[in-house]
Chimera marker file (.cmm) of the C-alpha trace (Angstrom):
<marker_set name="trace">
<marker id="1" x="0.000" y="0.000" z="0.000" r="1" g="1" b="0" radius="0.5"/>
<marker id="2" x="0.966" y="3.604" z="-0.400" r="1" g="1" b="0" radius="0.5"/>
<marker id="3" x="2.022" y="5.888" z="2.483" r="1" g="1" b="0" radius="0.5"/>
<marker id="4" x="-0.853" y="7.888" z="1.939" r="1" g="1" b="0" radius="0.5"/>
<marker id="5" x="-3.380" y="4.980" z="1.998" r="1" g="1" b="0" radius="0.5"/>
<marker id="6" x="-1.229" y="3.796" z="5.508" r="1" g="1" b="0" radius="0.5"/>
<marker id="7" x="-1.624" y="7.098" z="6.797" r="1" g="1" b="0" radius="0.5"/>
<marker id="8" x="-5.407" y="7.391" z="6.201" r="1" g="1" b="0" radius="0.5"/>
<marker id="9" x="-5.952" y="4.016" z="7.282" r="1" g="1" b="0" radius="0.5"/>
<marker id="10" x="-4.203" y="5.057" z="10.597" r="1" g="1" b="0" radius="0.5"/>
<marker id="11" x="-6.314" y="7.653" z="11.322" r="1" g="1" b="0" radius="0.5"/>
<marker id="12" x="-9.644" y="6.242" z="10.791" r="1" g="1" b="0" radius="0.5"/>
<marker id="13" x="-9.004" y="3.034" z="12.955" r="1" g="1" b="0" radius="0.5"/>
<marker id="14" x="-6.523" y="5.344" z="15.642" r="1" g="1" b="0" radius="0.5"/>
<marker id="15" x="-8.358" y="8.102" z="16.053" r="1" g="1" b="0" radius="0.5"/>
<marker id="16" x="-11.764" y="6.628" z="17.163" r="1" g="1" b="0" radius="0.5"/>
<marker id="17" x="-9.695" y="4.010" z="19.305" r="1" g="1" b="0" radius="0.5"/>
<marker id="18" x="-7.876" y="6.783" z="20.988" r="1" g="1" b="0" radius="0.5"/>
<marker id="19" x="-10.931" y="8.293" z="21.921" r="1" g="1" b="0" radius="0.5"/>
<marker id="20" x="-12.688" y="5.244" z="23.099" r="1" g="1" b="0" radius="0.5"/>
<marker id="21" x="-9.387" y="4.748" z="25.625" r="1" g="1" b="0" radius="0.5"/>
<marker id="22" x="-8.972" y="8.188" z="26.621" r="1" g="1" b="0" radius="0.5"/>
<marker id="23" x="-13.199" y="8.092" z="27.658" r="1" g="1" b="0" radius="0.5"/>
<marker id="24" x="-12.746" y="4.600" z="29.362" r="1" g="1" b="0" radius="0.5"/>
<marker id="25" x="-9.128" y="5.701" z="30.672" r="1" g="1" b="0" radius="0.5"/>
<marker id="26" x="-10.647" y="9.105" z="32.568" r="1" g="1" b="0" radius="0.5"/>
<marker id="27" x="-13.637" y="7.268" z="33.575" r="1" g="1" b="0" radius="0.5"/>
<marker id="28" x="-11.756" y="4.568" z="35.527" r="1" g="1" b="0" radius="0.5"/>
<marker id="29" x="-9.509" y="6.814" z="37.055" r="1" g="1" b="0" radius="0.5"/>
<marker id="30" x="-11.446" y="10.040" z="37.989" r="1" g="1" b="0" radius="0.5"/>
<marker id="31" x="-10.136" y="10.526" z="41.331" r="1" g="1" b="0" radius="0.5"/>
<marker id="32" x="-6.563" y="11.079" z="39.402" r="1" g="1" b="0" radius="0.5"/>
<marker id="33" x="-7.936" y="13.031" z="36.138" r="1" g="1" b="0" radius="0.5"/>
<marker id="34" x="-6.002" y="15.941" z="37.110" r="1" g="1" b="0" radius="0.5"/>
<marker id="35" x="-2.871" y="13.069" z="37.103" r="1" g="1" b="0" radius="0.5"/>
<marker id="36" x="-4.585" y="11.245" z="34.136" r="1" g="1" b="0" radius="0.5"/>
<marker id="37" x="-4.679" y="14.520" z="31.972" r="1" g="1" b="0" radius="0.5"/>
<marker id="38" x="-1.189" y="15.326" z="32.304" r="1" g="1" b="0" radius="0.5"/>
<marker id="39" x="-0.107" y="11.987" z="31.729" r="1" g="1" b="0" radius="0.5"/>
<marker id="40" x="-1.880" y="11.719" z="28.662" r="1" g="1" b="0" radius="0.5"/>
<marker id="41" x="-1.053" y="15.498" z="27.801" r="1" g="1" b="0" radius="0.5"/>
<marker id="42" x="3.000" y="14.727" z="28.103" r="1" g="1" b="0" radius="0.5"/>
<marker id="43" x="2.214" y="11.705" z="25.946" r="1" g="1" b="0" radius="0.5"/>
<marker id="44" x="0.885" y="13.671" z="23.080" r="1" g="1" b="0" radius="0.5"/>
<marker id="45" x="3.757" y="15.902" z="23.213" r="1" g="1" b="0" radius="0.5"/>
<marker id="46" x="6.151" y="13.067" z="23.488" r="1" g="1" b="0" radius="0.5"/>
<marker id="47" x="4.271" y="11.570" z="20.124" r="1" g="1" b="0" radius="0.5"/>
<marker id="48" x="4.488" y="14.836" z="17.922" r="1" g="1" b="0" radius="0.5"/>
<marker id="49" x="8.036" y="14.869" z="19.102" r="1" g="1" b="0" radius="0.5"/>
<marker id="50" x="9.040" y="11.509" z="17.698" r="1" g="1" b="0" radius="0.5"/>
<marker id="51" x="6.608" y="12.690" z="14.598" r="1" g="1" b="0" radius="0.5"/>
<marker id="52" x="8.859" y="15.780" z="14.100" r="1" g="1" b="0" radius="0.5"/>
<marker id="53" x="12.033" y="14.474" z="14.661" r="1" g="1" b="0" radius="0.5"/>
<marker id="54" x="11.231" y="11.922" z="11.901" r="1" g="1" b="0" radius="0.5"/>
<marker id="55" x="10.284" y="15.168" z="9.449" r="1" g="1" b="0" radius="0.5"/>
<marker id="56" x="13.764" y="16.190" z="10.382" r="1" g="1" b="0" radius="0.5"/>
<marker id="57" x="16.138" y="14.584" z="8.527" r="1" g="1" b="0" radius="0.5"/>
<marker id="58" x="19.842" y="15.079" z="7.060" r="1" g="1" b="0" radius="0.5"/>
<marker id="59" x="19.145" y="14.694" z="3.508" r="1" g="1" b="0" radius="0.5"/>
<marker id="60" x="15.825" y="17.780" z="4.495" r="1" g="1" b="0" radius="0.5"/>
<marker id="61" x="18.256" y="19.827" z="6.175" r="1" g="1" b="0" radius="0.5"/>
<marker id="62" x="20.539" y="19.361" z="3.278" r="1" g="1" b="0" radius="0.5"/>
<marker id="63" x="18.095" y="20.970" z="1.112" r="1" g="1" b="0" radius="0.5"/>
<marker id="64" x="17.890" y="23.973" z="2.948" r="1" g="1" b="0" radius="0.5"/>
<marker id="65" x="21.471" y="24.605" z="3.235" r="1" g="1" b="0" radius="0.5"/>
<marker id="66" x="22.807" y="23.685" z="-0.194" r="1" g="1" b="0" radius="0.5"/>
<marker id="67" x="23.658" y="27.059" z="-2.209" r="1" g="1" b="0" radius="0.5"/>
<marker id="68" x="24.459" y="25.838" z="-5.583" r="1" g="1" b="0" radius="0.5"/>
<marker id="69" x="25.470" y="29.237" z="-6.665" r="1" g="1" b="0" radius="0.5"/>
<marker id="70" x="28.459" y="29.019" z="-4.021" r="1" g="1" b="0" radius="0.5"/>
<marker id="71" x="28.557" y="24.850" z="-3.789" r="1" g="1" b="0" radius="0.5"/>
<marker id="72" x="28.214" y="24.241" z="-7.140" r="1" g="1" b="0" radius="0.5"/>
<marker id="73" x="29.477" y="26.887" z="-9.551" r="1" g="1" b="0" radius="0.5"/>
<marker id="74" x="27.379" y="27.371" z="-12.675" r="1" g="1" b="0" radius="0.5"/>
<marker id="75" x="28.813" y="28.290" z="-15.961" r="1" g="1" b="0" radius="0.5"/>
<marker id="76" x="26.528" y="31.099" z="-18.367" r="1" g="1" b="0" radius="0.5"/>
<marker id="77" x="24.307" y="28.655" z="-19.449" r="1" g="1" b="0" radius="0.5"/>
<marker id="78" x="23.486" y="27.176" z="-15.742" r="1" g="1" b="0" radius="0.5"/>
<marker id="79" x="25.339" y="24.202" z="-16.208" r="1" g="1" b="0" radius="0.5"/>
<marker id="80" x="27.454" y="23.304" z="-13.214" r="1" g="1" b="0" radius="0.5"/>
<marker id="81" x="31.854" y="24.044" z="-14.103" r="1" g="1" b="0" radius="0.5"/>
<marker id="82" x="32.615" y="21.233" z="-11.776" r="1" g="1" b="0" radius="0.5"/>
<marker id="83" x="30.962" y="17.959" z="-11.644" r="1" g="1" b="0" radius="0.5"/>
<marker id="84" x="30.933" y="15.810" z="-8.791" r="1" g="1" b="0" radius="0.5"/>
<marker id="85" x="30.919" y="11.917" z="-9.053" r="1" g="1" b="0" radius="0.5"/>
<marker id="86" x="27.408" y="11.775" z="-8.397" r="1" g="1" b="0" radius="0.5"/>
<marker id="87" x="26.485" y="14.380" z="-10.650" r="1" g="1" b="0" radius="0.5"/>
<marker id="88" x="25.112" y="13.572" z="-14.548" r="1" g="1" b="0" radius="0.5"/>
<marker id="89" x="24.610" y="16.158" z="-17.681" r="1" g="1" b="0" radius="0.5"/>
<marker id="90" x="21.229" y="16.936" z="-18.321" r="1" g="1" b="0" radius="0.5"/>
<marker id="91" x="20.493" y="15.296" z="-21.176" r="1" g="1" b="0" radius="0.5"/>
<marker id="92" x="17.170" y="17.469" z="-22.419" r="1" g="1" b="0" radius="0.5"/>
<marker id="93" x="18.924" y="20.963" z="-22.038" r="1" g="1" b="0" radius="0.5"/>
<marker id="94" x="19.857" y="22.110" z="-25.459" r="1" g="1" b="0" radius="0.5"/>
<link id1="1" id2="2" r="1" g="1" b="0" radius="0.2"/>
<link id1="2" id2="3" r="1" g="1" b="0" radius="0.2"/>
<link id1="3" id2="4" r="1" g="1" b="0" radius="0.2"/>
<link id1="4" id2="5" r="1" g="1" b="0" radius="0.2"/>
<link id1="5" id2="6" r="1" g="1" b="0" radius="0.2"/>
<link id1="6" id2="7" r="1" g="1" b="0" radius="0.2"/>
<link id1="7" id2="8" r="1" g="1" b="0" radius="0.2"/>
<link id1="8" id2="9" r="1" g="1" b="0" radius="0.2"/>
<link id1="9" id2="10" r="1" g="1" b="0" radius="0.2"/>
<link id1="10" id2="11" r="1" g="1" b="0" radius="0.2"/>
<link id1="11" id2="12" r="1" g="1" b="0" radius="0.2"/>
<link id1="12" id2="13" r="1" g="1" b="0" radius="0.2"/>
<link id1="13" id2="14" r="1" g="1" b="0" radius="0.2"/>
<link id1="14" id2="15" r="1" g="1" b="0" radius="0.2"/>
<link id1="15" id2="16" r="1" g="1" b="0" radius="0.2"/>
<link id1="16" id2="17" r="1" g="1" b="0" radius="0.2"/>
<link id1="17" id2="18" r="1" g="1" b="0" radius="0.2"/>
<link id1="18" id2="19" r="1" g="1" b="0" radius="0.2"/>
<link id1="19" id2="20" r="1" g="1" b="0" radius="0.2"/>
<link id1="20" id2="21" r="1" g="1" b="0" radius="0.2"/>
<link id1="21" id2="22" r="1" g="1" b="0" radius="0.2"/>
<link id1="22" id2="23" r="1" g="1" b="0" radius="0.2"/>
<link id1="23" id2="24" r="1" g="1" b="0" radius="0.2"/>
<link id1="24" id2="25" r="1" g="1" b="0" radius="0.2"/>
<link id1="25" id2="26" r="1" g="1" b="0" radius="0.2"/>
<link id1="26" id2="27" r="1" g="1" b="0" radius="0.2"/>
<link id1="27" id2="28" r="1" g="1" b="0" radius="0.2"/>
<link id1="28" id2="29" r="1" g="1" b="0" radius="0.2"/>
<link id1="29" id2="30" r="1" g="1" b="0" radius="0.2"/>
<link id1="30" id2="31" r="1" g="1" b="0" radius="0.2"/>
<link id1="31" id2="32" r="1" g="1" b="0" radius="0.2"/>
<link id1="32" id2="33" r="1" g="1" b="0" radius="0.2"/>
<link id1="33" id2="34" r="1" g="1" b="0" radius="0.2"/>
<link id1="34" id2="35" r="1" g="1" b="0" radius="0.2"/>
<link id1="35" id2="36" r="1" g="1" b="0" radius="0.2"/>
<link id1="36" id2="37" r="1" g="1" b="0" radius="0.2"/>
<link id1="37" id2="38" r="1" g="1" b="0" radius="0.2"/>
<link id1="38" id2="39" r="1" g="1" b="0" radius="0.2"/>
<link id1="39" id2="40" r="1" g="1" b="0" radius="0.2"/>
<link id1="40" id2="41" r="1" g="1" b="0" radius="0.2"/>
<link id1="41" id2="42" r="1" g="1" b="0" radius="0.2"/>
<link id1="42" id2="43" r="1" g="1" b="0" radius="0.2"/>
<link id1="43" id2="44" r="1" g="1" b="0" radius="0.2"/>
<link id1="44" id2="45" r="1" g="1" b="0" radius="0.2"/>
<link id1="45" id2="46" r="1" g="1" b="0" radius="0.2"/>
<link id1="46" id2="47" r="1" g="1" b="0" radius="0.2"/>
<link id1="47" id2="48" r="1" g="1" b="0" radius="0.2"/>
<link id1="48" id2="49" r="1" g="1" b="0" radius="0.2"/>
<link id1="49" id2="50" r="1" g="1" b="0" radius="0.2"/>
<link id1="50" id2="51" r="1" g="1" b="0" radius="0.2"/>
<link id1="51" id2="52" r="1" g="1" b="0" radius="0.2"/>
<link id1="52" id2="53" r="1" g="1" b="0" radius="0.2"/>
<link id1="53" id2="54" r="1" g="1" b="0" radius="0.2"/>
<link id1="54" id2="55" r="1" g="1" b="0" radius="0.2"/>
<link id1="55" id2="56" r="1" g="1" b="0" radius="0.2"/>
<link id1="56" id2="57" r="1" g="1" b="0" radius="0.2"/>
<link id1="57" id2="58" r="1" g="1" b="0" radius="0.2"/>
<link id1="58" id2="59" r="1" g="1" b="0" radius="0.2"/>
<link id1="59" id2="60" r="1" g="1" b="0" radius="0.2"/>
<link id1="60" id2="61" r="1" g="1" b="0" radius="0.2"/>
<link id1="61" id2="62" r="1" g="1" b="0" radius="0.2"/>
<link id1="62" id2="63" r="1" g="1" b="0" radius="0.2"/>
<link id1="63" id2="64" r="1" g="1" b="0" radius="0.2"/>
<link id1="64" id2="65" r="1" g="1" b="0" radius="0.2"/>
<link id1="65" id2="66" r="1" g="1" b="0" radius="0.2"/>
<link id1="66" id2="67" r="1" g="1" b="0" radius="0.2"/>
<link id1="67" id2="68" r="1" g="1" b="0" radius="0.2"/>
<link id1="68" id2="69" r="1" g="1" b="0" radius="0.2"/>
<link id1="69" id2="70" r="1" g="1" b="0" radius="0.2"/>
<link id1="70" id2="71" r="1" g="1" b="0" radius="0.2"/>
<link id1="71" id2="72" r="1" g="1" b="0" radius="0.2"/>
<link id1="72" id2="73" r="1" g="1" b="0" radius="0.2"/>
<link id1="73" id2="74" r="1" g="1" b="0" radius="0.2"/>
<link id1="74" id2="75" r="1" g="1" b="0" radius="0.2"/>
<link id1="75" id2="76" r="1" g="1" b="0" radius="0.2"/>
<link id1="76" id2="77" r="1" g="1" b="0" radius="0.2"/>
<link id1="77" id2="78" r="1" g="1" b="0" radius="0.2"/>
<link id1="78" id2="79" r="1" g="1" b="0" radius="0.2"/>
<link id1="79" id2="80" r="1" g="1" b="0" radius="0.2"/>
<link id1="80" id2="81" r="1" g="1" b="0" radius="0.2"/>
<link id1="81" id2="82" r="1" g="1" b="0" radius="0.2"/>
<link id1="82" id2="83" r="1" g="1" b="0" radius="0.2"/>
<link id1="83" id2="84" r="1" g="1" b="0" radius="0.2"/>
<link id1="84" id2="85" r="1" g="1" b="0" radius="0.2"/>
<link id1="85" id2="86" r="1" g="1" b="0" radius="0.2"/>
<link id1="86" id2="87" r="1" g="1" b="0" radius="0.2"/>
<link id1="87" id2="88" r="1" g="1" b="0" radius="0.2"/>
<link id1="88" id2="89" r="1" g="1" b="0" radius="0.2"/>
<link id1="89" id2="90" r="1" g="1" b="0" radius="0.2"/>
<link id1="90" id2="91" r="1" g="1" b="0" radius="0.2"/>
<link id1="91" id2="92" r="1" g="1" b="0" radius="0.2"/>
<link id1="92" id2="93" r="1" g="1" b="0" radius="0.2"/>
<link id1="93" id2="94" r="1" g="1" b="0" radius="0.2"/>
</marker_set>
């Protein structure tokens, strides 16, 4: 399956589950749901952390710091002077 379909899938089943767990969860414990709420609170936080981080990686960061104009000269035309090992001529420029 495609991420997308993953991700979708994830929130229709996780979503409604979460719910469900956080009702039962408070329910259960209502003399702590002052202790229950924070828990649960530092949880979410915790979650979109681990989300984030994941966003946040090398090859993204790369992106944003790469200057071709200073890392990779470019000749009149906008083709690079220096080629690197990994680096191919466009074959469709004219």
């Amino acid at each position: 399956m495609e991420r997308q379909h993953m991700s979708t899938l994830a929130w229709i089943f996780g979503a409604p589950s979460l719910a469900a767990t956080l009702c039962l969860t408070t329910a259960a414990l209502w003399d702590y749901h002052i202790w229950v709420g924070l828990s649960l609170l530092v949880l979410l936080f915790l979650i979109v952390g681990v989300y984030l981080r994941g966003l946040i990686t090398e090859q993204n960061l790369r992106v944003y710091r790469f200057d071709h104009q200073t890392e990779t000269p470019l000749d009149q035309y906008g083709e690079p002077r220096l080629w690197r090992p990994d680096m191919q001529e466009n074959p469709h420029r004219q």
